[in-house]
C-alpha positions, -999 to 999 in steps of 0.1 A, spaced: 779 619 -198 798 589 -185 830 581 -208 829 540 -218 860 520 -226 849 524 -261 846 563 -258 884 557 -253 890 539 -283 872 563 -302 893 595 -289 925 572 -292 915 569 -332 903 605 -334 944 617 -330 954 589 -349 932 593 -380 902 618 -370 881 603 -399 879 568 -384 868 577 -344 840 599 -364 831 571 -384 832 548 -351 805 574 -332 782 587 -364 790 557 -393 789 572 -426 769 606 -428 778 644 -430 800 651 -400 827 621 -417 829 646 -449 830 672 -425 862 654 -409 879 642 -441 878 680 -454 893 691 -422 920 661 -417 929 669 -459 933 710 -449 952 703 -416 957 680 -393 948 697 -361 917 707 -377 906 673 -379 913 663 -346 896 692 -328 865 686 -352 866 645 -341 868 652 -302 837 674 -306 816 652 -325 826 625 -301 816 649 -274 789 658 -288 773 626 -295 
């Protein structure tokens, strides 16, 4: 998988608020609840859950 210059972007928001780089790589399905649960439980959480999907995907 190459990494684009918006793949950086995307990690960049996934630290700063995890729910918007999964928005950015999914839009509006399943894995942003996911993300929002996990960001509202803990922080880290969120952020390791954001890298993967980003990775994923």
């Amino acid at each position: 998988m190459a990494v684009t210059c918006m793949d950086i972007f995307k990690f960049l928001f996934a630290v700063i608020f995890p729910p918007l780089g999964v928005f950015l790589e999914t839009g509006c399905d399943v894995h942003l609840a996911i993300c929002i649960l996990l960001t509202i439980l803990g922080y880290i959480p969120g952020i390791i859950y954001a890298v993967y999907v980003i990775v994923d995907n």
